[in-house]
C-alpha positions as CSV (number, residue, x, y, z in Angstrom):
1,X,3.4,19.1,22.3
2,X,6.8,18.5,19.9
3,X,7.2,18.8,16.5
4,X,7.6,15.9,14.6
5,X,10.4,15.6,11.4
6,X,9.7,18.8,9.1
7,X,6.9,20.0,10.6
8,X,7.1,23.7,9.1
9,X,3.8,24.6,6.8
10,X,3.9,23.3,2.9
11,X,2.8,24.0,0.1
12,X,0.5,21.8,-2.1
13,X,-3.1,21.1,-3.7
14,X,-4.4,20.9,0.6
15,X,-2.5,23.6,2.1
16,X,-4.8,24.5,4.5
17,X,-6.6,21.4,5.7
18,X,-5.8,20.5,9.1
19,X,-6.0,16.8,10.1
20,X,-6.2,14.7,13.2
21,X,-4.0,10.9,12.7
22,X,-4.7,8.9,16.0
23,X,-1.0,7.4,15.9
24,X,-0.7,3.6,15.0
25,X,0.6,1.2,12.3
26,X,0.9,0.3,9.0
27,X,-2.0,2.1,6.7
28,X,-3.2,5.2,8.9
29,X,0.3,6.7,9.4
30,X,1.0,6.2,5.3
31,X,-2.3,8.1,4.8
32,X,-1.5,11.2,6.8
33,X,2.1,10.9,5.4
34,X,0.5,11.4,1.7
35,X,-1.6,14.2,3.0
36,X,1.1,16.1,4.9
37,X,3.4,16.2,1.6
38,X,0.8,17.3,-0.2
39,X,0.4,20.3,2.2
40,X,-2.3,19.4,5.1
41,X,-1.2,20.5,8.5
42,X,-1.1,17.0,10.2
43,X,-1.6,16.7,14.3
44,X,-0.4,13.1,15.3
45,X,-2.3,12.1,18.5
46,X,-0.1,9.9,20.9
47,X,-1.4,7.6,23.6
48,X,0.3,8.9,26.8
49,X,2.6,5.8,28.5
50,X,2.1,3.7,25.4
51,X,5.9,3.1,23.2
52,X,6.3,2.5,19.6
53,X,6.6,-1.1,18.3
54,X,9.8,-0.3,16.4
55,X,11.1,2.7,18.8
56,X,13.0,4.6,15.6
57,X,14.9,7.6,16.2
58,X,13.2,11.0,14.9
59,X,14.8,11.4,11.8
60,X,14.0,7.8,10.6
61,X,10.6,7.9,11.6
62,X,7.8,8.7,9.1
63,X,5.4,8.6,11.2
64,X,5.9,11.4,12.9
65,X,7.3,12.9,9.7
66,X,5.8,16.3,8.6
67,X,3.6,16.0,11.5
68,X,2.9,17.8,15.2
69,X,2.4,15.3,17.8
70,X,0.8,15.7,20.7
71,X,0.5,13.1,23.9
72,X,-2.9,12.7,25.0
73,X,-3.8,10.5,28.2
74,X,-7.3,9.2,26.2
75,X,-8.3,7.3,29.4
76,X,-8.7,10.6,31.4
77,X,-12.0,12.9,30.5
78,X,-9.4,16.2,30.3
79,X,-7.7,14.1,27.3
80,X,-10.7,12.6,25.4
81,X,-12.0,16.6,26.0
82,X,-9.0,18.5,24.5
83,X,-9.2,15.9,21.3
84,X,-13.2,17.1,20.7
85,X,-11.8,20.6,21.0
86,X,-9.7,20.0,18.7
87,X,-11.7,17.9,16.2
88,X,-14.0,20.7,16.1
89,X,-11.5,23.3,14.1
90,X,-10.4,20.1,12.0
91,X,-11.2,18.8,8.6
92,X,-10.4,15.6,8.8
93,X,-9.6,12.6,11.6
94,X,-7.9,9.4,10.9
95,X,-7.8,6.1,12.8
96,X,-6.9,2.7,12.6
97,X,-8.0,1.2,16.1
98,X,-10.7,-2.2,15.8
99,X,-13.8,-1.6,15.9
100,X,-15.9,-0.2,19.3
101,X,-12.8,1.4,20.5
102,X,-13.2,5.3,19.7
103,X,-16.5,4.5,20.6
104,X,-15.5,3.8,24.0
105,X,-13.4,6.9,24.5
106,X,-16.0,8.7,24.0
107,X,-14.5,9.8,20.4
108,X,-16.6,7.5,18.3
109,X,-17.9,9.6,14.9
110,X,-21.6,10.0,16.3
111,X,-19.8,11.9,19.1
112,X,-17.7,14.2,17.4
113,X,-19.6,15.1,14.3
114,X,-22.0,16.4,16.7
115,X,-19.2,18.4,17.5
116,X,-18.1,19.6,14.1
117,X,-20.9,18.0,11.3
118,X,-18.4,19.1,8.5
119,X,-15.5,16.8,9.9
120,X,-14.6,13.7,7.2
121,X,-13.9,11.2,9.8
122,X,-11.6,8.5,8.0
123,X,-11.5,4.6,9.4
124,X,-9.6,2.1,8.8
125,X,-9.6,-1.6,9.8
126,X,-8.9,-4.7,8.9
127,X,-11.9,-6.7,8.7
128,X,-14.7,-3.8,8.3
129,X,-17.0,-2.3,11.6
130,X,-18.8,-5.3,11.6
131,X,-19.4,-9.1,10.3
132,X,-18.5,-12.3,12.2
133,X,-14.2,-11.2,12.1
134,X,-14.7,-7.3,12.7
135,X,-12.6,-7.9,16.2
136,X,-10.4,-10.0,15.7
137,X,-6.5,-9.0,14.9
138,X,-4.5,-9.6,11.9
139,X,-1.6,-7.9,9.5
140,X,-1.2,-7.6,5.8
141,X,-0.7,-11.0,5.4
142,X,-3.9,-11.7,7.2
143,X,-6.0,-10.2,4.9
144,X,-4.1,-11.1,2.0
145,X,-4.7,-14.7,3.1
146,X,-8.4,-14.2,3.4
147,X,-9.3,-12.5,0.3
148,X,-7.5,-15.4,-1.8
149,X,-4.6,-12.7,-3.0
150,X,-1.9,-14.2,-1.2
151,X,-2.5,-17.6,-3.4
152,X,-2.0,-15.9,-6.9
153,X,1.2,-14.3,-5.3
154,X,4.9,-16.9,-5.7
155,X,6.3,-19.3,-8.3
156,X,5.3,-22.1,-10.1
157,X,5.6,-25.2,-7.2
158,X,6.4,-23.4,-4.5
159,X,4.3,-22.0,-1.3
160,X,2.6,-18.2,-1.5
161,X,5.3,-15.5,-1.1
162,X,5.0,-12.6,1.8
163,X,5.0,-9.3,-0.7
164,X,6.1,-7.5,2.4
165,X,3.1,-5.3,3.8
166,X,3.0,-3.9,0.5
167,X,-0.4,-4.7,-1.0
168,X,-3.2,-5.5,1.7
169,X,-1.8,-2.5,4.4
170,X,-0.6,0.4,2.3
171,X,-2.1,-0.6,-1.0
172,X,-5.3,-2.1,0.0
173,X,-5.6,-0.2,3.4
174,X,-3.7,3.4,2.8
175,X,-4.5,3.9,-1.0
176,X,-8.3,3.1,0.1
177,X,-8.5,5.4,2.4
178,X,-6.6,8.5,0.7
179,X,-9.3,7.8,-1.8
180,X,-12.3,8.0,0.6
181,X,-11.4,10.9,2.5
182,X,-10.1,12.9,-0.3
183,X,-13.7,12.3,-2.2
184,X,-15.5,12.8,0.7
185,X,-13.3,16.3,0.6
186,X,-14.8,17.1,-3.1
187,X,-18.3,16.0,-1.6
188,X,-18.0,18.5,1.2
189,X,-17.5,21.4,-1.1
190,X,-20.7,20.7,-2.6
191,X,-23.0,19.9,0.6
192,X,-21.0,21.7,3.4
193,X,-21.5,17.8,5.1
194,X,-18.6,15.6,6.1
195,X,-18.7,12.1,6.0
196,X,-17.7,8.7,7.6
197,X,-15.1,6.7,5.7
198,X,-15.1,2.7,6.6
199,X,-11.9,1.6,4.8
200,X,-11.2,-2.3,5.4
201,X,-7.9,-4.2,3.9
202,X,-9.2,-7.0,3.2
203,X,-12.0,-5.6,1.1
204,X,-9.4,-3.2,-0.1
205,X,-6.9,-6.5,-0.7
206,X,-10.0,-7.8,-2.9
207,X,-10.3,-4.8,-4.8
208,X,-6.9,-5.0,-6.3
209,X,-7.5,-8.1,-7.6
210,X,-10.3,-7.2,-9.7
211,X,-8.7,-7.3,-12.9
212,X,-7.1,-10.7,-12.1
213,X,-10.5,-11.8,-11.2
214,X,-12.0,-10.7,-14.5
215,X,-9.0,-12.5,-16.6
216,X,-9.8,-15.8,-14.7
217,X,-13.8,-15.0,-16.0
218,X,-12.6,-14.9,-19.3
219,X,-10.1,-17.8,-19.6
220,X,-7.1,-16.0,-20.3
221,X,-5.6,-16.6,-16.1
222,X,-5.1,-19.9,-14.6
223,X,-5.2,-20.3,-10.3
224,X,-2.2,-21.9,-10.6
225,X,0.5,-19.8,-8.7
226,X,3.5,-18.8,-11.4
227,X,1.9,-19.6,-14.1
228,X,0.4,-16.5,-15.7
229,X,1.9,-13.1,-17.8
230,X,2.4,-11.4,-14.3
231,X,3.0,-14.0,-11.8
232,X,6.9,-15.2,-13.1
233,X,4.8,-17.7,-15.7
234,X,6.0,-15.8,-18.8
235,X,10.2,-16.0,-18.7
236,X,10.3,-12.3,-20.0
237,X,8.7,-11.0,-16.9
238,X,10.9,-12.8,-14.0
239,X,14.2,-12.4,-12.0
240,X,16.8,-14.1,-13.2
241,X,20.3,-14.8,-11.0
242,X,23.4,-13.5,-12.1
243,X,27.6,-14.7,-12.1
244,X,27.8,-12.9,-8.7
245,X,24.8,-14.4,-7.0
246,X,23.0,-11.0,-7.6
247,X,19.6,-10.7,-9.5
248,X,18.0,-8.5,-12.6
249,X,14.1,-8.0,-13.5
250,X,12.9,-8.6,-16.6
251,X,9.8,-7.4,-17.4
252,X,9.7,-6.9,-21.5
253,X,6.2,-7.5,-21.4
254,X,5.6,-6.0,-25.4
255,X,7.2,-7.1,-28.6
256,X,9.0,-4.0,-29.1
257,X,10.3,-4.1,-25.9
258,X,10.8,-8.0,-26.0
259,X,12.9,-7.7,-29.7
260,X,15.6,-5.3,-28.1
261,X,15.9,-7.5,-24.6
262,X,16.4,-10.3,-27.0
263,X,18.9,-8.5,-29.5
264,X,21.4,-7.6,-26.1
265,X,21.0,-10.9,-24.5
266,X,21.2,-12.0,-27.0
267,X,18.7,-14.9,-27.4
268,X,18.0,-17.0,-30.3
269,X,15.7,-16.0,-33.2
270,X,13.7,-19.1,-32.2
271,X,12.4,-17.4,-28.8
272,X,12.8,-13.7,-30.0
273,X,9.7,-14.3,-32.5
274,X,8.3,-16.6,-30.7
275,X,7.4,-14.6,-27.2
276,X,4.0,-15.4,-26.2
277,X,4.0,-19.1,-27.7
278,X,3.7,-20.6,-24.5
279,X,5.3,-24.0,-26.0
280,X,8.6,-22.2,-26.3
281,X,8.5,-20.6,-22.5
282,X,10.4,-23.8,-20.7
283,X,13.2,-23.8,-22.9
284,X,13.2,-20.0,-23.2
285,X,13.5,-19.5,-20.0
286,X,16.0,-21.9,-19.8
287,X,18.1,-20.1,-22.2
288,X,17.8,-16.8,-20.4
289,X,18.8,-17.7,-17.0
290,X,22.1,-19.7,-18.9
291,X,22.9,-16.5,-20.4
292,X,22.3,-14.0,-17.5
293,X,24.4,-16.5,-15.1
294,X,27.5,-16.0,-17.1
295,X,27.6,-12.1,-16.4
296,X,27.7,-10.5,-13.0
297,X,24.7,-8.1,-12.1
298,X,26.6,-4.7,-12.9
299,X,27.4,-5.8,-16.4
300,X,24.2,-6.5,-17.4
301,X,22.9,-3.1,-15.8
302,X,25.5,-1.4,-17.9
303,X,24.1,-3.0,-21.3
304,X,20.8,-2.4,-20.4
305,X,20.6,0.6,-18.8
306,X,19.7,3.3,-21.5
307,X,17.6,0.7,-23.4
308,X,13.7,0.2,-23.2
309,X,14.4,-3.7,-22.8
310,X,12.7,-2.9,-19.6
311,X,15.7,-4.9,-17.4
């Protein structure tokens, strides 16, 4: 057993709450990351003669950060047997495998919260626990794909864009899951019971499009990539290149906001009282990225910076 990066006891609103992460990618290791700095005592559980899929060194790794970790050999009954032992004095386990596989270590949640019924036993996966895609493989971009988000996502004419593993893993998939486990936490301090958390990115993907969905319902969003308020549609909430080949963000989304961006730039009265006439937004944007190309990046971060042009 080593320590991972920081590993000596915090402070914080779950000092106290000790936690099982079954090591792996993306979502799960975010999660226990949240928890750890806000003061659970984390236990990462390492496959023994398995190697990371981007081998950092300690102090660059966060997913050992904050964390114990401990190298189990899950395949042998003297691991799968410490980890119950464990999971009994925990509050909480965490996993990210596919579906079926706890359950054939021997560590599926029927078996340990036989062991310890208060344990919140958190799960996350891609496609759910069950349903016609449950085992098969995929990454943020995956899911993104399949619950439509990834269409809404890149400019007008040109293909979806990759929002790095941003939204579907650690959006969709972390954020889901902090949310489950933590009110299943408030739930346990009423009933004494803990509870099974099914988190799925793609559902959680889905989720954070809700609002988008509801603007399409009421005619105020087109499907049309880059052609929306938040999607580079509106030329006040876009990047923009600069003389150097650098780029600024724009995002002056209300009118106060909008009138001082357009008093630095400075754009002409035309546009500045004009900003959500969508007639205007060609040329407007035309006249913005003219005038941000004939200053490099740092000059226009010096005129903007202690302004609420949001730039």
């Amino acid at each position: 057993m080593s320590a991972g990066l920081s590993a000596a006891a915090k402070t914080g609103p779950l000092t106290g709450l000790k936690v099982i992460e079954m090591a792996g990618l993306g979502a799960v290791p975010l999660a226990g990351l949240m928890l750890s700095e806000m003061g659970a005592q984390l236990l990462r559980i390492e496959r023994a003669g398995t190697s990371q899929l981007l081998p950092l060194p300690d102090e660059y790794n966060i997913d050992r950060h904050g964390r114990a970790v401990l190298r189990l050999d899950l395949k042998r009954r003297e691991g799968t047997d410490l980890l119950l032992r464990l999971a009994e004095k925990a509050d909480m386990l965490l996993e990210g495998f596919r579906p079926g596989v706890m359950e054939r270590l021997g560590l599926g949640p029927e078996t340990v919260l036989v062991r310890n019924p208060a344990l919140i036993y958190g799960r996350m996966t891609g496609f759910g626990q069950g349903g016609p895609l449950a085992g098969r493989a995929g990454h943020d971009i995956t899911y993104l794909a399949y619950s439509g988000v990834l269409h809404a996502i890149g400019h007008a004419g040109g293909r979806p864009v990759t929002p790095l593993n941003l939204v579907a893993d650690y959006g969709g998939g972390a954020m889901m899951l902090i949310a489950g486990v933590l009110a299943a936490l408030f739930q346990r301090s009423r009933t004494g019971k803990g509870e099974v958390i099914d988190a799925a990115m793609v559902d959680g993907a889905s989720m954070l499009a809700v609002p988008l969905h509801a603007l399409m319902a009421a005619g105020l969003w087109s499907d049309k990539r880059g052609a929306n308020l938040l999607d580079s549609g509106a030329p006040f909430y876009d990047t923009y290149e600069t003389s150097d080949g650098r780029h600024i963000a724009i995002g002056c989304l209300e009118p106060q906001f909008f009138a001082e961006f357009a008093r630095l730039l400075p754009l002409d009265e035309c546009f500045a009282s004009g900003q959500y006439d969508k007639a205007l937004w060609p040329p407007m944007r035309a006249a913005i990225a003219d005038r941000i190309r004939q200053k490099p990046r740092d000059d226009w971060d010096r005129l903007f910076a202690q302004t609420d042009a949001c730039v």
